[in-house]
Structure formats: structure tokens, C-alpha cells
C-alpha positions as CSV (number, residue, x, y, z in Angstrom):
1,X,-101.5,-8.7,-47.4
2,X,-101.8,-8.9,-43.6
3,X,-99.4,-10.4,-41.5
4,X,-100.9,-13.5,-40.7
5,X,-101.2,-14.4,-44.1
6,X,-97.4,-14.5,-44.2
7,X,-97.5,-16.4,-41.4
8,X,-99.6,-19.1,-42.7
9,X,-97.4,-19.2,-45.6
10,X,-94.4,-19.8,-43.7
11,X,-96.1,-22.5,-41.9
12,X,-97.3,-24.1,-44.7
13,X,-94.1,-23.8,-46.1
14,X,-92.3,-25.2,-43.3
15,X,-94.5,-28.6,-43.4
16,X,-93.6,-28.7,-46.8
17,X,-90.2,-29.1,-45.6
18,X,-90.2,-31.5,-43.2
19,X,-92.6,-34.0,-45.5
20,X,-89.3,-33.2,-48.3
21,X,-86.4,-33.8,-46.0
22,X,-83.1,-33.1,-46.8
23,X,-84.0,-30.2,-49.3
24,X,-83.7,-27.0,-46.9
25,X,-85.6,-25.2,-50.1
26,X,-88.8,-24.9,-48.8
27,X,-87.2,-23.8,-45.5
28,X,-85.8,-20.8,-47.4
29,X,-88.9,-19.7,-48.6
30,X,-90.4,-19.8,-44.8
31,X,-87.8,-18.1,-43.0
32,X,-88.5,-15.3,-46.2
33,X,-92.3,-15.6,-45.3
34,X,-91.7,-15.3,-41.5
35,X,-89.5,-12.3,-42.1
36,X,-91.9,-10.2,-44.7
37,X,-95.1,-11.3,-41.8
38,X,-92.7,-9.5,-39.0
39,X,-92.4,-6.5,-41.5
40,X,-95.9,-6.4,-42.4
41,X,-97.1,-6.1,-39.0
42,X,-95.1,-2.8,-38.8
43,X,-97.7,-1.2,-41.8
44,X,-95.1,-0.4,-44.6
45,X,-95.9,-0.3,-48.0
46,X,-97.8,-2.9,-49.9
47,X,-94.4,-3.4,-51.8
48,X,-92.4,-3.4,-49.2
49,X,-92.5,-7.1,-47.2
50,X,-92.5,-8.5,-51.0
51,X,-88.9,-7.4,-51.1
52,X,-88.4,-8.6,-47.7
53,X,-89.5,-12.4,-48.6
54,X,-87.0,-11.8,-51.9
55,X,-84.2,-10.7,-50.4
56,X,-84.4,-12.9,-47.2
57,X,-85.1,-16.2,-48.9
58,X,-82.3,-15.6,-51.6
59,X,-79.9,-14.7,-48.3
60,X,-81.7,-17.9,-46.5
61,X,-80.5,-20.1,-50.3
62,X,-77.5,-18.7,-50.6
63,X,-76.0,-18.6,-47.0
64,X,-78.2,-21.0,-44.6
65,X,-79.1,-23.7,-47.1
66,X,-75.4,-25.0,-47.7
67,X,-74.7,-24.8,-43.7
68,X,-77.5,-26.5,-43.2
69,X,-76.7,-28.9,-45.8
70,X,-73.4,-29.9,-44.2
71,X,-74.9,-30.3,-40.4
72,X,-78.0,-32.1,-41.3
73,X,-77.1,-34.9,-44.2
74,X,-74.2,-37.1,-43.8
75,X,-71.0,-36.6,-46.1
76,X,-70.1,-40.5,-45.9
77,X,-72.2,-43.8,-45.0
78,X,-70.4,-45.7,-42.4
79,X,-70.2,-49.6,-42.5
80,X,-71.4,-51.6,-40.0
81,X,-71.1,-55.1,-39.1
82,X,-69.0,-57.6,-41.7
83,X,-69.0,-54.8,-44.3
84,X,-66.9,-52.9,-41.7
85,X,-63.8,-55.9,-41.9
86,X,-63.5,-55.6,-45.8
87,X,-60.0,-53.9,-46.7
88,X,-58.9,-54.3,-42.8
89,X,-55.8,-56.2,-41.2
90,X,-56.0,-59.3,-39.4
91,X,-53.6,-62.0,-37.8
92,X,-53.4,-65.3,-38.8
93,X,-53.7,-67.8,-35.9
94,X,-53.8,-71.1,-37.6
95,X,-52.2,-71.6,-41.3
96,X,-54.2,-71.0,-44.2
97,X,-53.5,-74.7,-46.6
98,X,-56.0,-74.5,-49.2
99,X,-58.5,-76.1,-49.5
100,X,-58.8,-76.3,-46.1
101,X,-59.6,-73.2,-44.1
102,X,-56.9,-71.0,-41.6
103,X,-58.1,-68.8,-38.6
104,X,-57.3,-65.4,-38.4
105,X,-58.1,-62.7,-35.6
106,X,-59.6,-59.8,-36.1
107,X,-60.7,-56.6,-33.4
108,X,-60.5,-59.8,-30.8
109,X,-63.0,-61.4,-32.8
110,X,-61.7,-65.4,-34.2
111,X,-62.7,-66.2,-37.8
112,X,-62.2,-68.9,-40.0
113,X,-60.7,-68.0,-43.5
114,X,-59.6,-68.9,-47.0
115,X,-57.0,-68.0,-49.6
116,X,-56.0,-68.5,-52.8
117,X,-52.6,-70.2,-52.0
118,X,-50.8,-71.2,-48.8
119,X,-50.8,-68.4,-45.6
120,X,-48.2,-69.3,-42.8
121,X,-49.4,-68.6,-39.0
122,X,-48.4,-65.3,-37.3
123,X,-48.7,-62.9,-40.2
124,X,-51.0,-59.9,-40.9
125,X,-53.3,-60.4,-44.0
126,X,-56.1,-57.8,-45.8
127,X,-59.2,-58.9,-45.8
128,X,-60.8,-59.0,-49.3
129,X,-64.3,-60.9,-48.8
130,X,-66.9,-61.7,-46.5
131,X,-68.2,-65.4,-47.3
132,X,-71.1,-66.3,-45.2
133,X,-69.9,-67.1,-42.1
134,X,-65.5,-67.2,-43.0
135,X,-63.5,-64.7,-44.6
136,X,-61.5,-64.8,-47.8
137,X,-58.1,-62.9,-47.6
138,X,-54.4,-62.1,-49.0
139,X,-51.0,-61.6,-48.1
């Protein structure tokens, strides 16, 4: 098999990968491919860059893949926006007196808000919902 057949196989391979993100299998394989093509070019025997691919794409699986893994795909989705507030602290300016709403303060940010029973001003409360527009919380 001549080198540039490797070649094209890594290529191909490496395609393969990026239309399969996230994988880093197909990756593997190239970087084996790419390796045996460098070896080929050097004339050894016919069995010879076969080993290569093996033994480079099981090194590739077994050592890259899992760095790779941890660099490239995120360990934890962040929250963003009014998912971000749920579980968080926030000051109450104004009384909560069900069923009328309170106002608490939260990252500088004023919002009107709801509890089950009766919240005095000047405490901190969790938040525990986002409804619409106000926010439902607790002592």
C-alpha cells in the first residue's frame, strides 16, 4: 500500500470526525493512518505500517482520546439568564404579605416576589422559582 493511500485514509478519516463531533474515535484512527503513511514512505515491509496504524491508534484511544475528551466537551452546562437566580440569595426590600407581592434585590437587579406566608423587609431569602416576570421564594 503506498503512502498516499494512508494519507487519504487519514483524511477521510479525519472528515469523518469533524461531521461526528465530540467522538475523537475517528480521530484515532487518522492519527494511526497518518503515522503508518509516514512509515510507508520509508519502504519497510508490507507488514510493517499495518502494525504502525495498530499500535498508534490504540496509543491515540487509550491516551489522547480521554485528554481530548476533557479539553474539548464541557464537564457542566452553565445557567444563564433567570435559570441562573434559582437556589441563590436575595434581599428583601419591601415585605412579602401574601397575596400581595414583596420586592427583593438580587445581583443589583429589583424583582417583585411571592411567598407562601408572611416575609419581613431586610432579610435574605433563597430563591426557589422563576414565575414569569416575579420570583417565588423562602425564608
Amino acid at each position: 500500500m503506498s503512502w498516499s493511500y494512508w494519507i487519504i485514509v487519514a483524511v477521510v478519516l479525519f472528515i469523518v470526525e469533524i461531521l461526528s463531533p465530540g467522538i475523537f474515535f475517528f480521530a484515532c484512527l487518522g492519527i494511526g493512518a497518518l503515522s503508518a503513511g509516514v512509515v510507508t514512505s520509508m519502504q519497510p515491509a508490507f507488514w510493517i505500517p499495518w502494525v504502525v496504524f495498530l499500535l498508534v491508534s490504540l496509543f491515540s484511544m487509550y491516551f489522547i482520546r480521554p485528554l481530548a475528551k476533557k479539553f474539548f466537551q464541557p464537564s457542566e452546562l452553565k445557567k444563564t439568564n433567570v435559570d441562573a437566580l434559582l437556589g441563590q440569595k436575595a434581599w428583601v426590600m419591601e415585605a412579602i404579605e401574601p397575596p400581595n407581592l414583596g420586592t427583593v434585590k438580587i445581583e443589583g437587579e429589583l424583582w417583585r416576589a411571592e411567598a407562601t406566608n408572611d416575609i419581613e423587609a431586610n432579610i435574605w431569602v433563597k430563591i426557589v422559582e422563576v414565575k414569569g416576570s416575579h420570583l417565588k421564594v423562602k425564608k
